[in-house]
C-alpha positions in Angstrom: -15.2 5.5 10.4 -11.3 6.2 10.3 -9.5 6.5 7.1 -7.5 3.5 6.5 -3.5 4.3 6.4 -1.3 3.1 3.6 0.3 0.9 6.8 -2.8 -0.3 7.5 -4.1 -1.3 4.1 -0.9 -3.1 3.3 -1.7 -5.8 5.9 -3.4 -7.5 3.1 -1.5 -6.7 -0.2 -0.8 -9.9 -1.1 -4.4 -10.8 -1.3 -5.8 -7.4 -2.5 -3.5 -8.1 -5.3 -4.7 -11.2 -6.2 -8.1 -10.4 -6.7 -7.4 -7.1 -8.8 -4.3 -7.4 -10.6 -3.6 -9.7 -13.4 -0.5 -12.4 -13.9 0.4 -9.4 -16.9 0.7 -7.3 -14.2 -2.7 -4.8 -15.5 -5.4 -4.0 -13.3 -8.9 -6.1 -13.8 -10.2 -3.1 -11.9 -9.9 -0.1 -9.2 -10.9 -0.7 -6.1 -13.9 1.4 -4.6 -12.9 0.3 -1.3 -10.1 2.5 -0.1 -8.6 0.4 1.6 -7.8 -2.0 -1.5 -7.1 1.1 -3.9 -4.8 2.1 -1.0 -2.9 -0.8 -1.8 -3.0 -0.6 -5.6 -2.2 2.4 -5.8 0.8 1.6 -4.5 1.8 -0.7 -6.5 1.1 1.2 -9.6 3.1 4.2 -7.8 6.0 1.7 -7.9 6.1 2.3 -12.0 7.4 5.7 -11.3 11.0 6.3 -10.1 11.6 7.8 -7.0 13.3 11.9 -7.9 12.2 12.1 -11.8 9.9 14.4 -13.1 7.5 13.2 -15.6 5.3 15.3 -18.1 1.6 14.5 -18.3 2.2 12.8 -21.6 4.4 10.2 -20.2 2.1 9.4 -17.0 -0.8 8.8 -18.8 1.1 6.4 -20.9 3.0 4.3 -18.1 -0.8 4.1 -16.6 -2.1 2.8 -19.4 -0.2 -0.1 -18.9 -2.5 -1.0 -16.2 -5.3 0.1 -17.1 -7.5 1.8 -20.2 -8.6 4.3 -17.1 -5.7 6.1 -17.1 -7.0 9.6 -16.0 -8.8 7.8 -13.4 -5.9 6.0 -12.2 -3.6 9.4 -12.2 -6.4 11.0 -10.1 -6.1 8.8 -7.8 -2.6 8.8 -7.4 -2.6 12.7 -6.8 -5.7 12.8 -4.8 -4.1 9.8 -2.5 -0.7 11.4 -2.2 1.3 9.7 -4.0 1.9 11.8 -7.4 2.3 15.4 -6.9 2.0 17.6 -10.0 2.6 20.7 -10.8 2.7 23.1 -14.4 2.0 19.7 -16.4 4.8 17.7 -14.5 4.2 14.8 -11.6 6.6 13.3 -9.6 6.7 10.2 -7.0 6.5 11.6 -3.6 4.8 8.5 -1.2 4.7 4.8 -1.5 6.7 1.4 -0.5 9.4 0.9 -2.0 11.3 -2.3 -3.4 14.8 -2.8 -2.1 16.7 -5.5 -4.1 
């Protein structure tokens, strides 16, 4: 079976959402389904600004914000694409973005 795209995945965001992220805005869980952790990993990627460089330190504490699983969820983000890291440092290099 194909990989899902982040395109593709976000054809149902709004109900992926529902079921895994709270009205406080923090995760009940990660998804197994890639698809679904396709689409919240977007949304967590969104807590990172587009062109700043953030040291380890301050990634694992905006994730935990979302969830106690922060190493998990940083794994993720790198393994998916959308955190690069390198020498301790991560940046924002994929994701949607919110315009307004």
């Amino acid at each position: 079976m194909d990989r899902p795209s982040l395109t593709d995945a976000l054809r149902h965001r709004d109900t992926v959402l529902r079921a895994f992220v709270g009205a406080d805005g923090r995760l009940a869980s990660i998804p197994t389904r890639i698809s679904k952790r396709l689409v919240v990993l977007d949304l967590v990627a969104q807590d990172f600004a587009l062109g700043e460089i953030y040291p380890e330190a301050q990634v694992n504490e905006i994730l935990r914000r979302r969830h106690p699983d922060h190493a998990a969820l940083r794994r993720y983000l790198v393994e998916e694409g959308f955190l690069d890291r390198r020498d301790g440092t991560y940046w924002r290099c994929q994701g949607t973005v919110e315009i307004g």
